[in-house]
VOBA-1610 file (N, C-alpha, C; in pm, whole numbers, padded with zeros to 5 digits, always signed):
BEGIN
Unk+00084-00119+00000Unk+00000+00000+00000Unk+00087+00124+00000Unk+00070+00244-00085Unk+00138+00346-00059Unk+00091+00407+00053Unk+00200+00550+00047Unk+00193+00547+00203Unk+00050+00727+00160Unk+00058+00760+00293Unk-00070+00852+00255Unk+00022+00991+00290Unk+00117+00936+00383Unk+00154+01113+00426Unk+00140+01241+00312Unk+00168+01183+00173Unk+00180+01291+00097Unk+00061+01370+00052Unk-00058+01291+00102Unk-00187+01302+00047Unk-00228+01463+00014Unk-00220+01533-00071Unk-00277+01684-00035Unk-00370+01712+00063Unk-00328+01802+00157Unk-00426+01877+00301Unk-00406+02017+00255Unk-00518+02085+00200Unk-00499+02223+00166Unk-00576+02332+00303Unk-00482+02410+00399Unk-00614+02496+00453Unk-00619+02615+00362Unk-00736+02634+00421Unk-00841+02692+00319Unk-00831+02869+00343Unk-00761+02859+00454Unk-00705+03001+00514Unk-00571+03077+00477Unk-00545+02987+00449Unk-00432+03009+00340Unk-00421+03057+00201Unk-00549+03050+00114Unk-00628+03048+00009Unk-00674+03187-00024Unk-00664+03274+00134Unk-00730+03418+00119Unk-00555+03472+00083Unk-00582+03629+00101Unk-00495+03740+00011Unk-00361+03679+00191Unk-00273+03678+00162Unk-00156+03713+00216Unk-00040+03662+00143Unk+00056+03611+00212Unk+00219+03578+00199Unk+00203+03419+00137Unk+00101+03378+00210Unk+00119+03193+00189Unk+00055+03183+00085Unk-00033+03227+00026Unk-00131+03240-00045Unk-00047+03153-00209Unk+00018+03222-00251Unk+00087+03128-00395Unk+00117+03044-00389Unk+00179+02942-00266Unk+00192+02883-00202Unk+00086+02739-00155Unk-00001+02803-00158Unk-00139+02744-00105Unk-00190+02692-00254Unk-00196+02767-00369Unk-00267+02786-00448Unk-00191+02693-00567Unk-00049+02651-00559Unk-00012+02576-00624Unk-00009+02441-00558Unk-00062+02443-00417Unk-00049+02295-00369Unk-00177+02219-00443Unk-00301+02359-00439Unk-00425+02287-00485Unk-00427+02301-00612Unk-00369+02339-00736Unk-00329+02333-00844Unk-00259+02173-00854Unk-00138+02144-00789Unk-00096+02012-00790Unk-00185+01895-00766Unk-00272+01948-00660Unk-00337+01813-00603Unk-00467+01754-00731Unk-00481+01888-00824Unk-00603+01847-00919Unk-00547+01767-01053Unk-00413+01843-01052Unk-00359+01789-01166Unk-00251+01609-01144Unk-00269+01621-01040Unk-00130+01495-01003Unk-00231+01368-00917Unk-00321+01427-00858Unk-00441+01342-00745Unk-00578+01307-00781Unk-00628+01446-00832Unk-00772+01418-00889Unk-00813+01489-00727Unk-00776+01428-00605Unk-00829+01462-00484Unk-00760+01536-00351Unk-00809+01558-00310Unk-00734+01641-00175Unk-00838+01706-00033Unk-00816+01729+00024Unk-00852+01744+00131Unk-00845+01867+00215Unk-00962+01943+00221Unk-00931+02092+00286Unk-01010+02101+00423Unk-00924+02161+00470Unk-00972+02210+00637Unk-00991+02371+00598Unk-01045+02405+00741Unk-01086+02586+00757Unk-01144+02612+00641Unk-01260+02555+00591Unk-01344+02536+00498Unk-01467+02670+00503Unk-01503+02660+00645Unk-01610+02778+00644Unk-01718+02710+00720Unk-01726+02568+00726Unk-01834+02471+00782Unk-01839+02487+00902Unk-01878+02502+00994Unk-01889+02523+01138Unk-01857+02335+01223Unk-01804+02351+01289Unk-01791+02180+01314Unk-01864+02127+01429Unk-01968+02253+01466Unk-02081+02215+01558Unk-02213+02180+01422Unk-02183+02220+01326Unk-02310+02161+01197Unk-02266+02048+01173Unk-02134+02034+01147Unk-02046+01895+01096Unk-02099+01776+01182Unk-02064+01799+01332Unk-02091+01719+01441Unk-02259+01688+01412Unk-02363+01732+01456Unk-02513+01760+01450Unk-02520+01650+01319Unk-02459+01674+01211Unk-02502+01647+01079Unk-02474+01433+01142Unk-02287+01416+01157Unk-02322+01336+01156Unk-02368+01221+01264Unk-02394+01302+01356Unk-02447+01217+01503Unk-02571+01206+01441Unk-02681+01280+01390Unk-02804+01228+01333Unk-02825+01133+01208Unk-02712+01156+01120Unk-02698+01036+01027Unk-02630+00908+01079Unk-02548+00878+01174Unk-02507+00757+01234Unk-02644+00713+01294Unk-02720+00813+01402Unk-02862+00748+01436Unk-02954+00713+01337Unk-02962+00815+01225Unk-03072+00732+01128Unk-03057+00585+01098Unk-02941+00579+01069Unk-02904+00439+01011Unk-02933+00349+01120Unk-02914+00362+01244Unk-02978+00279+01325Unk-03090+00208+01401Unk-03154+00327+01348Unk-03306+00348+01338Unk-03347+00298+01254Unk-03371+00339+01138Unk-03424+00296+01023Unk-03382+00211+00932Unk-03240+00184+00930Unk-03170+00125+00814Unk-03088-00025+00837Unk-03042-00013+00946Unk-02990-00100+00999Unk-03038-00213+00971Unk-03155-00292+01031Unk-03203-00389+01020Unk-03237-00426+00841Unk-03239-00345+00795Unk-03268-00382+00661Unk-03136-00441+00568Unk-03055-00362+00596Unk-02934-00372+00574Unk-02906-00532+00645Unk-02917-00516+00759Unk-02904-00705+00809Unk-02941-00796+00747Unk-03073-00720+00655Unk-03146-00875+00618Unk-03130-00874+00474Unk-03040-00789+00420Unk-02969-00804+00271Unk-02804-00869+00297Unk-02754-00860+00407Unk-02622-00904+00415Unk-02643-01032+00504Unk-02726-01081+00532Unk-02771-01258+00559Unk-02740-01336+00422Unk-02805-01271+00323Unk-02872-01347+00211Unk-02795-01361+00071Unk-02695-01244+00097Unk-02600-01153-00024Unk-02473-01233-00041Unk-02429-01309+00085Unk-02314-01440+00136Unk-02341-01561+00156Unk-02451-01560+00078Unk-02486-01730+00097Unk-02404-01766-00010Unk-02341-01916+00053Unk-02269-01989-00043Unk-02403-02053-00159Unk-02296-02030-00321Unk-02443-02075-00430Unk-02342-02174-00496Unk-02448-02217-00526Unk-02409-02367-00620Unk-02323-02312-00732Unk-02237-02391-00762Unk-02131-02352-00845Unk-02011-02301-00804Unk-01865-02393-00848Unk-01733-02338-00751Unk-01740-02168-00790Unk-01729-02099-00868Unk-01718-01941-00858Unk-01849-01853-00876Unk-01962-01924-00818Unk-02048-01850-00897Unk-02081-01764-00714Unk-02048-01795-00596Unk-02032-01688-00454Unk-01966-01572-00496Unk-01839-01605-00550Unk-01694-01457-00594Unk-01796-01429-00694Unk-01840-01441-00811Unk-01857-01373-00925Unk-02013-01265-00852Unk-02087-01333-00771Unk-02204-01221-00742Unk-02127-01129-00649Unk-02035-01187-00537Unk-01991-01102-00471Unk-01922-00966-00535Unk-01867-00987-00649Unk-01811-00843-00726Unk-01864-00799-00804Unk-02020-00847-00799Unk-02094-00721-00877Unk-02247-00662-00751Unk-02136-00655-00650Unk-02209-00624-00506Unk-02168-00493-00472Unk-02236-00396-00392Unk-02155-00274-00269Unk-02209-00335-00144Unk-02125-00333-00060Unk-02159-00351+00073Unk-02194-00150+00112Unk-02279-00148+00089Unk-02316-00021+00121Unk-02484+00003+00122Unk-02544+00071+00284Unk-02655+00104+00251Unk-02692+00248+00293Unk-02725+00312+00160Unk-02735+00381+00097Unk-02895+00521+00096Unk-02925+00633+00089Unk-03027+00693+00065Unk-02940+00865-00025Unk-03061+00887-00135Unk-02985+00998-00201Unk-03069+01123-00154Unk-03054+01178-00170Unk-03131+01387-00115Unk-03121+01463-00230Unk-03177+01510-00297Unk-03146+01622-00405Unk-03163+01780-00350Unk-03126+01854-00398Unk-03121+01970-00346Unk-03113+02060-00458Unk-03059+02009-00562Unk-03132+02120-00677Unk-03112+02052-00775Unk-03244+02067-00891Unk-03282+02213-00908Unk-03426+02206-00811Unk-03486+02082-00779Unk-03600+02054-00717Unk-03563+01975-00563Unk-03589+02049-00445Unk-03526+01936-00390Unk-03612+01812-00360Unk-03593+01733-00250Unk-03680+01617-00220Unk-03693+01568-00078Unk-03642+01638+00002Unk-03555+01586+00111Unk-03683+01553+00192Unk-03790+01658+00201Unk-03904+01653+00259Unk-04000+01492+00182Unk-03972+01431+00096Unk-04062+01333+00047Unk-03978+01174+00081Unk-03853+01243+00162Unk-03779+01062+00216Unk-03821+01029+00348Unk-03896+00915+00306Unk-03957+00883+00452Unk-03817+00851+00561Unk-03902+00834+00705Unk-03823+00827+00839Unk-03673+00932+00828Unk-03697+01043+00797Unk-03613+01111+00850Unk-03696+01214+00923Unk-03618+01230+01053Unk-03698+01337+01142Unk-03682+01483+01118Unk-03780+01568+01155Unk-03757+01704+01107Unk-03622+01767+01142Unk-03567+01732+01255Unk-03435+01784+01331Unk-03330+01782+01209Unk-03343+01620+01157Unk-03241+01596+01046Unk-03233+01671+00915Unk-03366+01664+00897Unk-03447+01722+00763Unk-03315+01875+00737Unk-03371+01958+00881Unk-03356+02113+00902Unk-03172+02098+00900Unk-03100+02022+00968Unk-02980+02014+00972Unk-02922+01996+00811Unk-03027+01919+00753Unk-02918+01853+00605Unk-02947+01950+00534Unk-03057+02067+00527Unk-03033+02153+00455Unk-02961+02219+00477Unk-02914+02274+00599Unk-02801+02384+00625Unk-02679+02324+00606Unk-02648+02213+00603Unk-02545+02153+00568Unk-02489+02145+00393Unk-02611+02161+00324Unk-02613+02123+00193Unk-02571+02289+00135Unk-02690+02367+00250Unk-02672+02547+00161Unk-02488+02556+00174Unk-02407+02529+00297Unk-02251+02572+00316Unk-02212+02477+00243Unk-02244+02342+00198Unk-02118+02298+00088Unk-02166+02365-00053Unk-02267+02413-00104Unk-02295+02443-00217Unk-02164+02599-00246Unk-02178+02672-00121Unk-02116+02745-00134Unk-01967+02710-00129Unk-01929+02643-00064Unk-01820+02565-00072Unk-01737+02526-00243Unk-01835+02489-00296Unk-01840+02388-00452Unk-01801+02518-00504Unk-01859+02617-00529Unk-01840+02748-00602Unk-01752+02813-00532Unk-01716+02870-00410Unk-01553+02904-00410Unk-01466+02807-00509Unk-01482+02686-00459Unk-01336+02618-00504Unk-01343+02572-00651Unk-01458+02637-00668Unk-01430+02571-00856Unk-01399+02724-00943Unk-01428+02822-00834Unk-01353+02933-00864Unk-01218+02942-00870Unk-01140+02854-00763Unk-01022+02901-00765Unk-00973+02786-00827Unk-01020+02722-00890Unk-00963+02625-01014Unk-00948+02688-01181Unk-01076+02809-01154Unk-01054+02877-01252Unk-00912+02959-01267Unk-00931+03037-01142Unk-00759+03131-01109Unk-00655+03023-01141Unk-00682+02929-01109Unk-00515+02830-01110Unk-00531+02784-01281Unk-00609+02794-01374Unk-00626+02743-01532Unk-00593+02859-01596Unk-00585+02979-01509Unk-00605+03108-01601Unk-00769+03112-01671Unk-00851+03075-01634Unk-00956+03095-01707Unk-01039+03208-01620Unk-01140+03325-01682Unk-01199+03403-01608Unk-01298+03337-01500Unk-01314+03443-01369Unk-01393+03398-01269Unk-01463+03333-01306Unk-01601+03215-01232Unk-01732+03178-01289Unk-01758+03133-01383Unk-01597+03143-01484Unk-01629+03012-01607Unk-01684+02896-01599Unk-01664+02811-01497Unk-01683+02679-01492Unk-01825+02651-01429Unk-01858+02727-01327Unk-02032+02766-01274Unk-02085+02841-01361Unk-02040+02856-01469Unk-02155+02920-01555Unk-02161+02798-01638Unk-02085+02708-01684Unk-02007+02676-01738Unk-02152+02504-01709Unk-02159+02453-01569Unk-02260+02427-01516Unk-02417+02437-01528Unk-02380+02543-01525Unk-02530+02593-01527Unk-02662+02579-01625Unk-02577+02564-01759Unk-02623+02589-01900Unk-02716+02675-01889Unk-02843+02645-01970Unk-02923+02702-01991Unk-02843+02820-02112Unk-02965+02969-02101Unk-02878+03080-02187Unk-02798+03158-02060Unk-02648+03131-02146Unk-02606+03254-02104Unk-02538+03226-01962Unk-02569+03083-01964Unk-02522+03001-01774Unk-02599+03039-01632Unk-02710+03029-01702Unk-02828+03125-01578Unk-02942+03046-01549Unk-02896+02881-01619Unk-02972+02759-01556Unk-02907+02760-01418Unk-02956+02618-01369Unk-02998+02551-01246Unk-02876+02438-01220Unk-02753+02442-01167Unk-02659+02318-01135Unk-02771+02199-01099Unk-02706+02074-01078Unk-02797+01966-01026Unk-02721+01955-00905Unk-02762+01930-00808Unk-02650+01905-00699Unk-02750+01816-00565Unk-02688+01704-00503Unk-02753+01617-00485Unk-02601+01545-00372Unk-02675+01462-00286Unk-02620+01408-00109Unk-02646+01269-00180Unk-02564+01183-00152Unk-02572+01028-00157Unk-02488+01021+00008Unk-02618+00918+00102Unk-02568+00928+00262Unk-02512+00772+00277Unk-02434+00750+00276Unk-02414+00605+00311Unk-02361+00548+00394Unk-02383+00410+00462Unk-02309+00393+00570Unk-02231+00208+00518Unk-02138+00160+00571Unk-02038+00083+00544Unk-02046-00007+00639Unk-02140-00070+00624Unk-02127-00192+00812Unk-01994-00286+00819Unk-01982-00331+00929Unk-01871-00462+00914Unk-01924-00552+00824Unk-01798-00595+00741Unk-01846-00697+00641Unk-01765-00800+00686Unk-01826-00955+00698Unk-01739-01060+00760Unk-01721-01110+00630Unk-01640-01064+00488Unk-01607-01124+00391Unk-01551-01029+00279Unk-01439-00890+00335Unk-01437-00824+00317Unk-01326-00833+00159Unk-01254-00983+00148Unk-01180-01110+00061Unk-01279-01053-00040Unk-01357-01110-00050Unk-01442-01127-00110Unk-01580-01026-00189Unk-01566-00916-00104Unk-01688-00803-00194Unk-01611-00682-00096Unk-01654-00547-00228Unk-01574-00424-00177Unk-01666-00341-00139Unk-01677-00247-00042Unk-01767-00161+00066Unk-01847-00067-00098Unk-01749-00007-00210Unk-01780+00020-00318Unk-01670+00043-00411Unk-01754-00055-00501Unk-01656-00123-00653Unk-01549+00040-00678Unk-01494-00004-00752Unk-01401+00119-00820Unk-01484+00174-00930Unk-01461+00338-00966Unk-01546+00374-01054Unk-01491+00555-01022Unk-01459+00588-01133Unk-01490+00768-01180Unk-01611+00796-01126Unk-01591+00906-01065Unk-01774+01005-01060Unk-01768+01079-01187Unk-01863+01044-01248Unk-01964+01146-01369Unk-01933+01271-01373Unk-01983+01338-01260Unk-02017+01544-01240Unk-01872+01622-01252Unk-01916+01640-01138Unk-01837+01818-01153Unk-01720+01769-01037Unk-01767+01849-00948Unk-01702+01835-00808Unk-01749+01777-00735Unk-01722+01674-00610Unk-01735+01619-00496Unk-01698+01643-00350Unk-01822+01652-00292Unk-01736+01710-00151Unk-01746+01590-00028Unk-01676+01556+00004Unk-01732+01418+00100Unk-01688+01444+00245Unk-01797+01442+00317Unk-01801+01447+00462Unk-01738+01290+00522Unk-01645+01220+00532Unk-01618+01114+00600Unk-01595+01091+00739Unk-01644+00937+00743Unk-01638+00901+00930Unk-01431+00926+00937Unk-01425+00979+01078Unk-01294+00991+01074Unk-01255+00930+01154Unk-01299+00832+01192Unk-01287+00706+01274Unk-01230+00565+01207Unk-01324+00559+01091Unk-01348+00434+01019Unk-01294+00507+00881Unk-01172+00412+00819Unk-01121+00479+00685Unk-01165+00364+00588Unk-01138+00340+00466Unk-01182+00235+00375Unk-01198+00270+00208Unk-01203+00392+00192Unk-01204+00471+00102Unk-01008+00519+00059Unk-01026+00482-00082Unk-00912+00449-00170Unk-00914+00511-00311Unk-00783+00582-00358Unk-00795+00621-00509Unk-00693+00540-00551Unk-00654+00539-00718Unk-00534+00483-00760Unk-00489+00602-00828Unk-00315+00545-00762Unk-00234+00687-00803Unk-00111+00579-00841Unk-00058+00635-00941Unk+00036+00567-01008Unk+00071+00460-00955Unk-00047+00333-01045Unk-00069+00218-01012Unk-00110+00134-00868Unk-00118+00215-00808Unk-00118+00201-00655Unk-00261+00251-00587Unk-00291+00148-00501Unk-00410+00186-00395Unk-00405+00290-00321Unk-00404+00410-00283Unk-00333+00482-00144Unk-00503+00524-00068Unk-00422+00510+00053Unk-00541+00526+00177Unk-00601+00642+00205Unk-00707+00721+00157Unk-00733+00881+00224Unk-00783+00889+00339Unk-00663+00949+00392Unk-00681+00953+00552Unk-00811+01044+00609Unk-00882+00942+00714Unk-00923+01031+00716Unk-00916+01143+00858Unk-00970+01230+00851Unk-00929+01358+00910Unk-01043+01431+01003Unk-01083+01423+01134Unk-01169+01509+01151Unk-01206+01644+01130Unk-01359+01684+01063Unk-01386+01793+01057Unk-01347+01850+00920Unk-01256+01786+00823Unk-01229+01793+00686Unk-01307+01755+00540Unk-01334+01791+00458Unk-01395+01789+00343Unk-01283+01734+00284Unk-01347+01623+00236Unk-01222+01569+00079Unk-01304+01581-00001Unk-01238+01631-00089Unk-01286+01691-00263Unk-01192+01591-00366Unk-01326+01563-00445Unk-01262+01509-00577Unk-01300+01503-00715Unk-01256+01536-00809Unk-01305+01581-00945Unk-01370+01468-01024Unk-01508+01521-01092Unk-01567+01422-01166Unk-01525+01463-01305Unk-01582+01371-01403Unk-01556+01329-01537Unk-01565+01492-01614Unk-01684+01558-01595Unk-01686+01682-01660Unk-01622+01744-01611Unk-01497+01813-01528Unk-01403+01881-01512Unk-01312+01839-01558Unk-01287+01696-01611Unk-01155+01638-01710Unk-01188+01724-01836Unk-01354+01727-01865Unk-01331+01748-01985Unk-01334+01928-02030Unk-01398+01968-01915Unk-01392+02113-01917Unk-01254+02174-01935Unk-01147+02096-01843Unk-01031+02115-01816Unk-00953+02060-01973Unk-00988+02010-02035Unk-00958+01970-02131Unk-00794+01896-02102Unk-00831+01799-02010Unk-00742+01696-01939Unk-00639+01698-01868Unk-00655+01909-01844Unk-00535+01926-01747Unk-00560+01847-01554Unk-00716+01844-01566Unk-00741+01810-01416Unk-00847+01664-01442Unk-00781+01584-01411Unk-00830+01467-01438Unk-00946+01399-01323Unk-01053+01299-01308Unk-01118+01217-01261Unk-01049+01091-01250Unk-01016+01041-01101Unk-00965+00963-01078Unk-01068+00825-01011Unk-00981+00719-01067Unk-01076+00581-00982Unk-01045+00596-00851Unk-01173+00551-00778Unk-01173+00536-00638Unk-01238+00408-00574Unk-01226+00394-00461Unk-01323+00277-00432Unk-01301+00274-00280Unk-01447+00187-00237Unk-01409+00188-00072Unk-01440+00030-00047Unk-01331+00003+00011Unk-01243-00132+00112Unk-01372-00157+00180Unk-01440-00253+00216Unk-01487-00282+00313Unk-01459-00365+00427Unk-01487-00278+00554Unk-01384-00319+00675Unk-01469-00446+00740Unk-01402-00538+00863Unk-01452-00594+00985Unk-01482-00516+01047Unk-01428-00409+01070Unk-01522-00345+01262Unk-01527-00217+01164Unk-01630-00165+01282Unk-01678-00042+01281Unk-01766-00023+01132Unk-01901+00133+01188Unk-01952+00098+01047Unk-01927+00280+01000Unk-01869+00259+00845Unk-01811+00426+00793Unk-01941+00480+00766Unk-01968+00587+00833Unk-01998+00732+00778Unk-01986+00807+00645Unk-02037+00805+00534Unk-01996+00831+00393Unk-02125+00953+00359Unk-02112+01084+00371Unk-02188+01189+00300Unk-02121+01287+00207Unk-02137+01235+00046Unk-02100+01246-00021Unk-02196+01320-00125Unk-02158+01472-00128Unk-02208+01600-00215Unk-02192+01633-00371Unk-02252+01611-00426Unk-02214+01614-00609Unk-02308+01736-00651Unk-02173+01843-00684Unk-02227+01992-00727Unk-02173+01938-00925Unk-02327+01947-00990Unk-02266+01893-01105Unk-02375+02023-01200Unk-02315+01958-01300Unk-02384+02070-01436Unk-02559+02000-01468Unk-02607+02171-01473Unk-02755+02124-01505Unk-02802+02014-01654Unk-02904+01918-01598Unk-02921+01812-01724Unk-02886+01886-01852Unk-02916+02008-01889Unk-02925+02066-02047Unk-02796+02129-02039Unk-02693+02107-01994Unk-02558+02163-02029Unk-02468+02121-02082Unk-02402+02190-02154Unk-02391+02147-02313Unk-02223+02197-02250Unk-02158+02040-02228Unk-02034+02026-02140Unk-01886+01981-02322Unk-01806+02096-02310Unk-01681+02060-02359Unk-01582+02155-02335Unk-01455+02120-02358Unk-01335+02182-02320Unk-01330+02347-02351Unk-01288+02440-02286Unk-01300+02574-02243Unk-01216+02560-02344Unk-01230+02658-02439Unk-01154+02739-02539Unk-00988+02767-02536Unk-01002+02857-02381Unk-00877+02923-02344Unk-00762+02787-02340Unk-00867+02668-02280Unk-00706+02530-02230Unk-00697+02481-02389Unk-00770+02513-02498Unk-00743+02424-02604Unk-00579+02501-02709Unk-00525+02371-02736Unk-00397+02449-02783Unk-00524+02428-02973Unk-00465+02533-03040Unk-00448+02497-03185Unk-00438+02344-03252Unk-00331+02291-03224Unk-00308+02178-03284Unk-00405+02096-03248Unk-00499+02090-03178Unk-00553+02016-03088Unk-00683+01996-03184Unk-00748+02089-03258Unk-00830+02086-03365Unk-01002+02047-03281Unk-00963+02142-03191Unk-01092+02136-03130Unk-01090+02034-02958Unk-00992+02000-02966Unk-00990+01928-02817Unk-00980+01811-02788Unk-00931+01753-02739Unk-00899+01610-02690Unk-01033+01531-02652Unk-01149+01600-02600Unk-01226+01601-02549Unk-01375+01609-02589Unk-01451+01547-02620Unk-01558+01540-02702Unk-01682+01694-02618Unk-01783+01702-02705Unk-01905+01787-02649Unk-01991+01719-02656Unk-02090+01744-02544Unk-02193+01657-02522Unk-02292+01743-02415Unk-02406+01687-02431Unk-02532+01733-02315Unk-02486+01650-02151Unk-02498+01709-02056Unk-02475+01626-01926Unk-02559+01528-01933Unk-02691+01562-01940Unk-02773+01410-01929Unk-02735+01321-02013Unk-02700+01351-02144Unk-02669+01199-02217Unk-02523+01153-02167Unk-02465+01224-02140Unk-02357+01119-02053Unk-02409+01075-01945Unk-02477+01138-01839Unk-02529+01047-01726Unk-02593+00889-01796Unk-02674+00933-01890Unk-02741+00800-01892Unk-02669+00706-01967Unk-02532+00747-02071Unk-02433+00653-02066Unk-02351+00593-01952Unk-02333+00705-01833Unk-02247+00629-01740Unk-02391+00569-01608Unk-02457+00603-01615Unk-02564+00453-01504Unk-02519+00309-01534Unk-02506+00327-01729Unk-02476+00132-01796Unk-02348+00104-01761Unk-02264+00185-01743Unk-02145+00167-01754Unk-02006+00233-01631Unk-02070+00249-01521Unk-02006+00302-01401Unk-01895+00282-01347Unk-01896+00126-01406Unk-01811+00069-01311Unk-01676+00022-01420Unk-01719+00097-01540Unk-01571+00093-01603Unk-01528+00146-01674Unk-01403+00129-01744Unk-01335+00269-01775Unk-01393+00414-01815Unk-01343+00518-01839Unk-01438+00616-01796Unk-01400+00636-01966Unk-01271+00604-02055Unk-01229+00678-02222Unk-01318+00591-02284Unk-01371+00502-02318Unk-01483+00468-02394Unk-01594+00515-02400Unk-01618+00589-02244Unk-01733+00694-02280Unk-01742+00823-02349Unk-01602+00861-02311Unk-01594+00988-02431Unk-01567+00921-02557Unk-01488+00829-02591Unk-01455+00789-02729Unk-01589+00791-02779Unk-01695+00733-02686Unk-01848+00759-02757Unk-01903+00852-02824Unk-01874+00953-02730Unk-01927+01085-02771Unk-01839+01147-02886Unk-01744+01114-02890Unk-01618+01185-03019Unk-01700+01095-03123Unk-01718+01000-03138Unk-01816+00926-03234Unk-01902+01011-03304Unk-02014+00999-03233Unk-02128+01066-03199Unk-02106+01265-03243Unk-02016+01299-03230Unk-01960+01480-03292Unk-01966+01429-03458Unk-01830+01338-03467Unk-01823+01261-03579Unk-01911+01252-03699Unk-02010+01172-03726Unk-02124+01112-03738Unk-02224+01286-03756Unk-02219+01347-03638Unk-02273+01425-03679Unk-02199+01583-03806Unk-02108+01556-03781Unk-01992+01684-03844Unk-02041+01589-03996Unk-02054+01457-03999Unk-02071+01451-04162Unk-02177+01461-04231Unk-02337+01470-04154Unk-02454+01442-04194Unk-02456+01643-04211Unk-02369+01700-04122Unk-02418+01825-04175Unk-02293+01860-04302Unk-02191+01797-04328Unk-02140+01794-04480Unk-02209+01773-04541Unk-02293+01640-04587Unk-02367+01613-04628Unk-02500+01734-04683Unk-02514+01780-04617Unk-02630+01807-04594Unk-02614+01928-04692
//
């Protein structure tokens, strides 16, 4: 296993106008271009919301989820007839149980049953400071590309003019002990789709993993810290200076992880390809195909769990195909 010390820890206080500041700003420049992920403290989050947020999501799950979760992981390890046919279901398994929240452009939070109002009122205030969160720091991804402010949140937004609606949406999950951990992973390896990711993790219980030059490495985790990590449309916005990296989470014997995980992504009708300014000339339009967000979502639901360049090779197709019907034409 590599080791983690090097892992990028950016504070976020560092980030404002002083001395450290260039300093700061090329660590998180490195960490997008060399990691995909990194990890910021002095965020802005209050860590009496942090706390609140996840003492009521460890109780939900115990409340409500738990037992259900028991009676899918009875049934999910039964030995089946056939020498590999236990391993082969086991790896197309998550040991993870799971509930999602949307928050824009419609939210929903009020229509998921057994959550109590306390929680309800907490996950929104939790959701309004990472949203704001997502837009600082995809701001200062702009400063570190040279691209103007709000390129990339407008950029999001679609609609005319970038004055649509981001989609942005909570997947809450929790990671029980798995007594067969050999055998099935807490969650498979896989690129995220969107934009940016902000993940609240148990900092107790670690299990969560990227690959970095060829290697598993461990993201530590950290109390009171946000780890951020770039999805598929910032590879391509970035036009492959800031890449989407595989990740996956280990599933442990003891203890059960804490996983609230924030996806600030581009509205369904946004019409996602490489920013002008990163494209060189020779490049003849970009490494990087154009496409609507939703039709890549509903290419990557079929296809999540593997490589992420066949999905753009799709879409470069698909430009293709179309660049000749309007020759044609």
């Amino acid at each position: 296993m590599a080791s983690t010390l090097s892992f990028p820890i950016i504070d976020m206080g560092l980030l404002l106008d002083g001395e450290e500041r260039p300093a700061a700003m090329d660590l998180l420049h490195d960490a997008c271009e060399n990691w995909g992920f990194f990890q910021v403290l002095n965020h802005g989050i209050s860590t009496e919301l942090m706390d609140e947020v996840e003492r009521m999501t460890k109780g939900h799950y115990k409340r409500a989820r738990e037992q259900r979760f028991l009676d899918f992981a009875s049934k999910a390890l039964l030995p089946q007839e056939g020498g590999g046919k236990q391993k082969q279901a086991a790896e197309n398994l998550d040991w993870e149980s799971t509930f999602f929240v949307r928050h824009l452009p419609e939210p929903n939070i009020n229509d998921i049953p057994d959550l109590d109002d306390d929680y309800r009122r907490a996950m929104k205030r939790f959701a309004a400071e990472l949203e704001k969160l997502a837009e600082r720091l995809l701001d200062l991804l702009c400063e570190n590309l040279g691209l103007e402010r709000g390129y990339i949140a407008r950029a999001f937004r679609g609609g005319s003019k970038g004055k649509g609606v981001p989609t942005f949406g909570t997947k809450v999950s929790s990671y029980p002990p798995c007594p067969r951990p050999d055998l099935v992973k807490g969650l498979r390896a896989h690129t995220d789709a969107g934009g940016i990711i902000l993940l609240f993790q148990d900092d107790s219980v670690g299990g969560l993993q990227l690959l970095k030059d060829g290697e598993w490495v461990d993201v530590p985790p950290t109390r009171h810290s946000i780890v951020v990590n770039l999805g598929d449309q910032l590879e391509v916005i970035t036009n492959g200076r800031y890449k989407s990296v595989l990740h996956r989470v280990v599933a442990q014997t003891d203890g059960n992880r804490m996983s609230i995980a924030s996806f600030y992504n581009p509205a369904s009708d946004a019409v996602i390809f490489p920013a002008p300014a990163l494209v060189k000339e020779m490049e003849a339009g970009g490494m990087y195909p154009k496409f609507v967000f939703e039709d890549y979502m509903k290419l990557y639901v079929r296809h999540k769990f593997e490589d992420k360049e066949p999905r753009f090779e799709a879409f470069k197709s698909v430009e293709k195909e179309s660049s000749s019907l309007i020759a044609i034409a």
